[in-house]
C-alpha positions in Angstrom: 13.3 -5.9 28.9 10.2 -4.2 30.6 9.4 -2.0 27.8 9.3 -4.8 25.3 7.5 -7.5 27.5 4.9 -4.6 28.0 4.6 -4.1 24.1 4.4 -7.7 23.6 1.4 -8.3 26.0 -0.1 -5.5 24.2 0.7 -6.7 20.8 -0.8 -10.2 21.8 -3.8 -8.5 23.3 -4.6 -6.6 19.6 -3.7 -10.3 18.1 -6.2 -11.9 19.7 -9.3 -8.9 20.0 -9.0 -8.1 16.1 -8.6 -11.8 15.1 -12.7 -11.9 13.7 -12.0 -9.1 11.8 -9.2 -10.9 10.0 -11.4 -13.9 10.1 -13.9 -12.4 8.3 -11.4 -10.8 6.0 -12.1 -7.5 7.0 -8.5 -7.0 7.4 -4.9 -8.1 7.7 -2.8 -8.2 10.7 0.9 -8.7 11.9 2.0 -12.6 11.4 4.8 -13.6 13.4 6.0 -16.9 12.8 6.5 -19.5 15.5 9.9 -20.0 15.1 10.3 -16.0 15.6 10.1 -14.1 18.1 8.8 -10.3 17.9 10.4 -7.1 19.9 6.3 -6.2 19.0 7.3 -2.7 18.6 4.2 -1.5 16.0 1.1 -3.0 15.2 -0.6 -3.0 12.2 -4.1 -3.1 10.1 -4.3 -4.0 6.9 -7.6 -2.5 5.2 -8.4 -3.5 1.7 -8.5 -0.1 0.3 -7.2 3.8 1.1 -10.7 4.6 1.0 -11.4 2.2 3.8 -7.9 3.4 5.5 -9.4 6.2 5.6 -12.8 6.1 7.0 -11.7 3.9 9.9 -8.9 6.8 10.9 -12.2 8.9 10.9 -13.9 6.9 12.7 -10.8 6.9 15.3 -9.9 10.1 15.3 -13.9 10.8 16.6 -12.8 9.0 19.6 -9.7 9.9 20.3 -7.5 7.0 19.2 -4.4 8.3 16.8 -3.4 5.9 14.0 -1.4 7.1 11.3 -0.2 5.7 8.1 3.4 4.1 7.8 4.9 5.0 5.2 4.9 6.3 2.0 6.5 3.8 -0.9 10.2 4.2 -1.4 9.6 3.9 -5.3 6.9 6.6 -4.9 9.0 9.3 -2.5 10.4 12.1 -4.3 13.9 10.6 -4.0 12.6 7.0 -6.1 10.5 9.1 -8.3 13.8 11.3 -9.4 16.7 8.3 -9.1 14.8 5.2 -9.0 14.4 3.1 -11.4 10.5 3.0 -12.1 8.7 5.0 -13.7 5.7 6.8 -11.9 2.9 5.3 -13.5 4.7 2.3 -13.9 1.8 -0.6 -13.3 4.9 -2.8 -10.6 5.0 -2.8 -7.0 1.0 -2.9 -7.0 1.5 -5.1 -3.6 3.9 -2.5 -2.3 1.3 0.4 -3.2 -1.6 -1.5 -1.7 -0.2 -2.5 1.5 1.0 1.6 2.1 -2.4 2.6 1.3 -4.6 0.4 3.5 -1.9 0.5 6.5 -2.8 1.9 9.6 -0.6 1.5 12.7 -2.5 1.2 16.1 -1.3 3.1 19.2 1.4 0.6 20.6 3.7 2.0 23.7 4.4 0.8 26.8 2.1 3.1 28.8 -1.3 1.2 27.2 -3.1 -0.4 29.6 -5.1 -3.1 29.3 -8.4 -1.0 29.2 -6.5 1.1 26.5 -6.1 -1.7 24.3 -9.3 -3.0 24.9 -11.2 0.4 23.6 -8.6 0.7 20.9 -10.1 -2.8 19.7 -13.8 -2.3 20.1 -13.4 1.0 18.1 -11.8 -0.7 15.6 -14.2 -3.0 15.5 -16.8 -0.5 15.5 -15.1 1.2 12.5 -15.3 -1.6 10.6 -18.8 -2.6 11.0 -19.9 -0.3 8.0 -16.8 -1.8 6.0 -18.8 -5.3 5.8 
């Protein structure tokens, strides 16, 4: 119960500090519906592209903040290249492939603090200023 209230006041915290990014549809972020409630155990950015992915992880990585990708595409993983049922430069599951390429997951463990969060949003923010 600790560990997850900690995460959620965290996750709430990046909610609210990287909302004018999404407002300005720099990027996409977790949406938990009302009637939901969230053990807020990762949290996400959206970036348009990989390119952009990439150059805010840069931009990160220069000060010290680890994000890392999710996850590669089931479809696209050795095992769904060889037994799945698409083909690899099949033009389906664009969504799929656009989501795992502009995903970045933000540091989220119950040790943040406050102040942790706070820098991991202004660099963020930061990161994205070039991206507008």
């Amino acid at each position: 119960d600790y560990i997850t209230s900690q995460r959620r006041v965290n996750f709430a915290a990046y909610l609210n500090g990287l909302q004018p990014l999404v407002e300005t549809n720099i990027m996409r972020i977790p949406v938990v519906p009302s009637e939901c409630d969230s053990n807020a155990h990762i949290f996400f950015i959206v970036l348009p592209s990989r390119e952009q992915r990439d150059q805010v992880q840069r931009r990160l990585k220069e000060n010290d903040i680890s994000v890392f990708s999710h996850y590669v595409p089931l479809h696209s993983s050795p095992a769904g290249t060889k037994y799945g049922r698409l083909a690899p430069q099949s033009e389906a599951m664009t969504v799929t492939v656009a989501a795992s390429e502009g995903l970045l997951r933000l540091p989220m463990w119950v040790g943040l603090d406050a102040e942790d969060i706070h820098k991991v949003i202004s660099a963020v923010t930061e990161a994205c200023q070039d991206l507008r």
